[in-house]
Short mmCIF file of the C-alpha atoms (twelve columns), coordinates in Angstrom:
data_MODEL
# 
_entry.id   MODEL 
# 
loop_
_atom_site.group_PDB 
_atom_site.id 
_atom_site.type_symbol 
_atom_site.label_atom_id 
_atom_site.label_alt_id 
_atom_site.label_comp_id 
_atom_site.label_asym_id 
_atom_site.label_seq_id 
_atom_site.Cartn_x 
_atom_site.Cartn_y 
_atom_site.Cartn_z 
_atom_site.pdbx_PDB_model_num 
ATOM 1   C CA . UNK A 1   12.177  -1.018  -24.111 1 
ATOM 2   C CA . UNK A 2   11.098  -3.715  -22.289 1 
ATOM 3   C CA . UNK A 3   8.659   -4.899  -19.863 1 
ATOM 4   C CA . UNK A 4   7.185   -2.156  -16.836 1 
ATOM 5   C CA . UNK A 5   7.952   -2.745  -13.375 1 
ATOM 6   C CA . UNK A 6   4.947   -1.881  -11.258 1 
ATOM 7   C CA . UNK A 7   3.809   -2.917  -7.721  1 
ATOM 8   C CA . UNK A 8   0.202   -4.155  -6.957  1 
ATOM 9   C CA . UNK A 9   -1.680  -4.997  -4.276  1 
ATOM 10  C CA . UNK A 10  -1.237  -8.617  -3.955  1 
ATOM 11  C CA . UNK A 11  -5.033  -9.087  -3.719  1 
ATOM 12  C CA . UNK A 12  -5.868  -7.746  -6.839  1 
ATOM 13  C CA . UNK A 13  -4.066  -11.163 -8.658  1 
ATOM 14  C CA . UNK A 14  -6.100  -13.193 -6.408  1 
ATOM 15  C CA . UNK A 15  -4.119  -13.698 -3.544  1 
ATOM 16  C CA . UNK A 16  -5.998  -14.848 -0.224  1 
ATOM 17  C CA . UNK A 17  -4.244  -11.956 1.758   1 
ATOM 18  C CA . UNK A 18  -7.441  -9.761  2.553   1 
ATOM 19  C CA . UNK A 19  -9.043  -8.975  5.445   1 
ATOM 20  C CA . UNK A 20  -11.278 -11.795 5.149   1 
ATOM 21  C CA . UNK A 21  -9.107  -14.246 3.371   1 
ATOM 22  C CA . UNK A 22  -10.788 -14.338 0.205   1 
ATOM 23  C CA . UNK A 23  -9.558  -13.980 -3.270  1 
ATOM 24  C CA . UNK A 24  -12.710 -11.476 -4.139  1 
ATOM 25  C CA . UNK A 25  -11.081 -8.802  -4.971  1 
ATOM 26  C CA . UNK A 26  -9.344  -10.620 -7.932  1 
ATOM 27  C CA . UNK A 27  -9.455  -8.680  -11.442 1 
ATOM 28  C CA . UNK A 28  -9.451  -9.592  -14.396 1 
ATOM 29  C CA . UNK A 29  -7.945  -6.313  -15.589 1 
ATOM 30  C CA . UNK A 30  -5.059  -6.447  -13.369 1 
ATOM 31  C CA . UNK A 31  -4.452  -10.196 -13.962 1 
ATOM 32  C CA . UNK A 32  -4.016  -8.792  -17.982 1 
ATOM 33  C CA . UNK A 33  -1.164  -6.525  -17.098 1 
ATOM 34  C CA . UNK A 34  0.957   -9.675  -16.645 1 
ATOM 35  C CA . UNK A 35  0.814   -9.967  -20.791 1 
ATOM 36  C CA . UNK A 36  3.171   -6.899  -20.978 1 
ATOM 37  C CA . UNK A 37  4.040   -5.842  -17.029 1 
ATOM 38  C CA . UNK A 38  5.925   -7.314  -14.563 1 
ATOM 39  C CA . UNK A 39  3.500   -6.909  -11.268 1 
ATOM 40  C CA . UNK A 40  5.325   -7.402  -8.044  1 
ATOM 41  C CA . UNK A 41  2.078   -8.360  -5.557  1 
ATOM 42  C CA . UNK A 42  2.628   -7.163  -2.130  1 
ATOM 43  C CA . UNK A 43  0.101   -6.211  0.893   1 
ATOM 44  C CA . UNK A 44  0.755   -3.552  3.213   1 
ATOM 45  C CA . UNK A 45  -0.985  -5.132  6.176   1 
ATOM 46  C CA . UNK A 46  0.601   -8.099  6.067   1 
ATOM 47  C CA . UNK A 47  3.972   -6.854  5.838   1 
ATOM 48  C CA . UNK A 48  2.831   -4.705  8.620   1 
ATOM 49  C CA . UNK A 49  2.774   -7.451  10.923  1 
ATOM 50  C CA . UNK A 50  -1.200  -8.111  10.911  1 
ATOM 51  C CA . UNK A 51  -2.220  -11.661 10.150  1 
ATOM 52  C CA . UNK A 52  -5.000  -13.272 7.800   1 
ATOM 53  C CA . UNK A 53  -8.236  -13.281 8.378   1 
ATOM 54  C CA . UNK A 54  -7.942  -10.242 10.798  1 
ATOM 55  C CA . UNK A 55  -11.100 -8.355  11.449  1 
ATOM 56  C CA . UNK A 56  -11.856 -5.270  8.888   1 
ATOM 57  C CA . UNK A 57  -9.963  -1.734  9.639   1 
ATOM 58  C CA . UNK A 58  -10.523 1.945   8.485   1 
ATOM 59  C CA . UNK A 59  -8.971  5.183   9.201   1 
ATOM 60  C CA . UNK A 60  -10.582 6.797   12.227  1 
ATOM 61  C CA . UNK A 61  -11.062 11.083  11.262  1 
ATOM 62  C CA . UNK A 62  -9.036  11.333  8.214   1 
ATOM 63  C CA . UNK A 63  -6.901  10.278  5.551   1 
ATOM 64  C CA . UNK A 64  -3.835  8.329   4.992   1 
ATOM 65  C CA . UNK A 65  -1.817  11.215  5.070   1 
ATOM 66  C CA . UNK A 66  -3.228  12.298  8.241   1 
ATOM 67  C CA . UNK A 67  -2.658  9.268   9.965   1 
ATOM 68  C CA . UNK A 68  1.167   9.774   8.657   1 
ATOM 69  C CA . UNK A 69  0.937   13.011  10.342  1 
ATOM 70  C CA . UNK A 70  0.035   11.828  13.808  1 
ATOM 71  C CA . UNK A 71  -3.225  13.616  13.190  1 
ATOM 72  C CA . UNK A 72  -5.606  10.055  13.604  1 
ATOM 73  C CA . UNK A 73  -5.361  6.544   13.728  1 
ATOM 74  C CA . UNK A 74  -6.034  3.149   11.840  1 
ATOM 75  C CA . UNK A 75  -8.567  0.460   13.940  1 
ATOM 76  C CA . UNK A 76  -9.969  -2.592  13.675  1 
ATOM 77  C CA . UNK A 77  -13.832 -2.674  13.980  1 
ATOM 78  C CA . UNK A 78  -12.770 -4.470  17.591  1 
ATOM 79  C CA . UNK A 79  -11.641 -0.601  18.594  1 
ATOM 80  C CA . UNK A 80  -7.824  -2.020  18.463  1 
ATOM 81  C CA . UNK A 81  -5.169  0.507   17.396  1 
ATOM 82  C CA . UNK A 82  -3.413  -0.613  14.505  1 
ATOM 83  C CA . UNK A 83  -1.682  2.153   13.172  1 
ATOM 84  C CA . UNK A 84  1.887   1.238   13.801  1 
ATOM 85  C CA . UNK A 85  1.601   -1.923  11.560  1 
ATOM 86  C CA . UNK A 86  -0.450  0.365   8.663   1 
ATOM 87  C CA . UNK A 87  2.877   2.816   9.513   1 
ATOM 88  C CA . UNK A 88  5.008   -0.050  8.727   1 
ATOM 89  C CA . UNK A 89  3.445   -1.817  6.145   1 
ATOM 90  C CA . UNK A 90  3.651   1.119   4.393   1 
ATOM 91  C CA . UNK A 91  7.173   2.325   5.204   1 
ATOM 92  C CA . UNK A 92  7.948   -2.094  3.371   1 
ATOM 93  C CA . UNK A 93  6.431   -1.153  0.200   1 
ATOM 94  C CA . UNK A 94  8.189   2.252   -0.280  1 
ATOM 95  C CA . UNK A 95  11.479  0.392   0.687   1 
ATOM 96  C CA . UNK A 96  10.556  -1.849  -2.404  1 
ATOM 97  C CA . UNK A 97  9.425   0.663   -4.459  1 
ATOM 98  C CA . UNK A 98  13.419  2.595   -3.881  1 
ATOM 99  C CA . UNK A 99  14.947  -0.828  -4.173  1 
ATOM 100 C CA . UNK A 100 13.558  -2.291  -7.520  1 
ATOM 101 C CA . UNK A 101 12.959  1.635   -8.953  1 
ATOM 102 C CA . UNK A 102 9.616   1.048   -9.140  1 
ATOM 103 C CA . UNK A 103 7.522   4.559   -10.224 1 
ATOM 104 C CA . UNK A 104 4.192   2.926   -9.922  1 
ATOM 105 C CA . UNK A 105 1.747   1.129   -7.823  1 
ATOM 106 C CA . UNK A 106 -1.835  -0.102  -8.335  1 
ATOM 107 C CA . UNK A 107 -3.495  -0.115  -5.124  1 
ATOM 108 C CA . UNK A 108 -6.529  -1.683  -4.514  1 
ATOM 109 C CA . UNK A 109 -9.493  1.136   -4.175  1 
ATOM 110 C CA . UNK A 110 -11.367 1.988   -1.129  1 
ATOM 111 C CA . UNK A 111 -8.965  -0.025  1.127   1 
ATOM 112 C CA . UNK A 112 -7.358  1.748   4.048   1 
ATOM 113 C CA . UNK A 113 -4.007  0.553   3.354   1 
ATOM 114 C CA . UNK A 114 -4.133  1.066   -0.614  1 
ATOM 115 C CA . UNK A 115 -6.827  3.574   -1.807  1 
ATOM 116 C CA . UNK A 116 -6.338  6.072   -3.807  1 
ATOM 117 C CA . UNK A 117 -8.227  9.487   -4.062  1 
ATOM 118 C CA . UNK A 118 -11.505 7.290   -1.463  1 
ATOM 119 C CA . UNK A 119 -11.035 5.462   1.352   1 
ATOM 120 C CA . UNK A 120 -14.475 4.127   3.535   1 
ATOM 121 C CA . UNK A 121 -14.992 6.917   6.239   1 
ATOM 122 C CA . UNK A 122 -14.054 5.001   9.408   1 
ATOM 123 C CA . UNK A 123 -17.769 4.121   10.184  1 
ATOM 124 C CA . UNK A 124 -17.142 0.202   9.114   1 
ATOM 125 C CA . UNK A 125 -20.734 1.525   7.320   1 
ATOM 126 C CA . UNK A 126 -19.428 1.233   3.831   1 
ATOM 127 C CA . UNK A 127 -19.358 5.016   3.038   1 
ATOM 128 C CA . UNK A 128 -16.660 6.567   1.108   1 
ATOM 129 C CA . UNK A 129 -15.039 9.572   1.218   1 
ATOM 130 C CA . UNK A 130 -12.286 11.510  -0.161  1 
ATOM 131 C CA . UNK A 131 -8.932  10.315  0.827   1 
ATOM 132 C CA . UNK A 132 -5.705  8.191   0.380   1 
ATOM 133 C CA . UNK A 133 -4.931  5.205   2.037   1 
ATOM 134 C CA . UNK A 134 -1.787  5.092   4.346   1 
ATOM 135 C CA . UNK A 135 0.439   3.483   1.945   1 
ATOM 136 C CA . UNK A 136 -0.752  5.273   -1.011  1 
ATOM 137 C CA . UNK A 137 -0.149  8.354   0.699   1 
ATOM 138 C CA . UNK A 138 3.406   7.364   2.076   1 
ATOM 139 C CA . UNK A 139 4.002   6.423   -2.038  1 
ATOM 140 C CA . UNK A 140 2.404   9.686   -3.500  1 
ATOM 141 C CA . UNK A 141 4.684   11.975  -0.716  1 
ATOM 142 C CA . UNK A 142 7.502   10.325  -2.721  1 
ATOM 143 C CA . UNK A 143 7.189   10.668  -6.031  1 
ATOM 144 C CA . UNK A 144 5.550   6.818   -6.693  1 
ATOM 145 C CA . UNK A 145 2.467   7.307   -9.122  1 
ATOM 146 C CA . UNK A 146 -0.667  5.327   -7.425  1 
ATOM 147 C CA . UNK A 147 -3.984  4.324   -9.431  1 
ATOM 148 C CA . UNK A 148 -6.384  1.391   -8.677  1 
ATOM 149 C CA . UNK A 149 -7.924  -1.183  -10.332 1 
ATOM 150 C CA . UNK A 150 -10.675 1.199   -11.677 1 
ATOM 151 C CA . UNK A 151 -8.029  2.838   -13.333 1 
ATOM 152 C CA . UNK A 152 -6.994  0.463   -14.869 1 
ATOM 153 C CA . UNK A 153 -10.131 -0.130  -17.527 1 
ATOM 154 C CA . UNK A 154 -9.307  3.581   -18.657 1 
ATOM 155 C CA . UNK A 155 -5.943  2.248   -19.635 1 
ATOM 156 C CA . UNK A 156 -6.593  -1.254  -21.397 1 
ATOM 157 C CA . UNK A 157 -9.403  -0.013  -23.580 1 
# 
């Protein structure tokens, strides 16, 4: 059997693609999967269409899947609408997911695009609550197993 295909938010190896255009959210943990894994790094928002540094987003009244719904919207602490480019960011990575057969992602937590099971609660105050992030949600609706790097330290112990 050989190495496991798995998508990851780009981020999480390091990659300057944030919201801020920092490589903070590096981890260690992740950067170990590449000893037995094959990570494919990709970020939602940028294949979205929004461009780094851009100013810091949340879901607006709900959840990832409720923004897939129609039910609320993605914004920018500016009070721009940027659910369409969430929408399609999303929509990229489950295209990648079908294409390379891909049955897992590991989504970086918290973040509006990628969290899985909390997302920050729209507030830009830095409160969590229950929830998945719009591409995690689009993923989970089709069959694509999401965890985040938090999961991951329950997995390389």
């Amino acid at each position: 059997m050989g190495p496991s295909i798995k998508l990851i938010s780009a981020c999480l190896l390091g990659t300057k693609c944030t919201w801020d255009a920092t490589n903070r959210y590096r981890d260690e943990r992740a950067l170990r999967l590449l000893e037995s894994d094959v990570l494919i790094p990709v970020c939602p928002e940028q294949l979205g269409g929004l461009k780094t540094p851009r100013p810091p987003q949340e879901i607006q009244g709900g959840s990832g899947e409720d923004v897939l719904d129609g039910k609320c919207r993605v914004k920018n602490i500016n009070g721009e609408d940027i659910t369409r480019e969430f929408v399609r960011g999303a929509e990229e990575i489950l295209r990648m997911a079908r294409l390379l057969k891909v049955r897992q992602f590991i989504g970086k937590s918290r973040s509006p695009s990628c969290g899985c099971r909390q997302i920050y609660d729209g507030t830009f105050s830095g409160r969590p609550v229950d929830g998945d992030g719009v591409t995690t949600a689009l993923l989970k609706r089709n069959g694509v197993e999401v965890i985040t790097e938090e999961d991951l330290s329950q997995q390389t112990t």
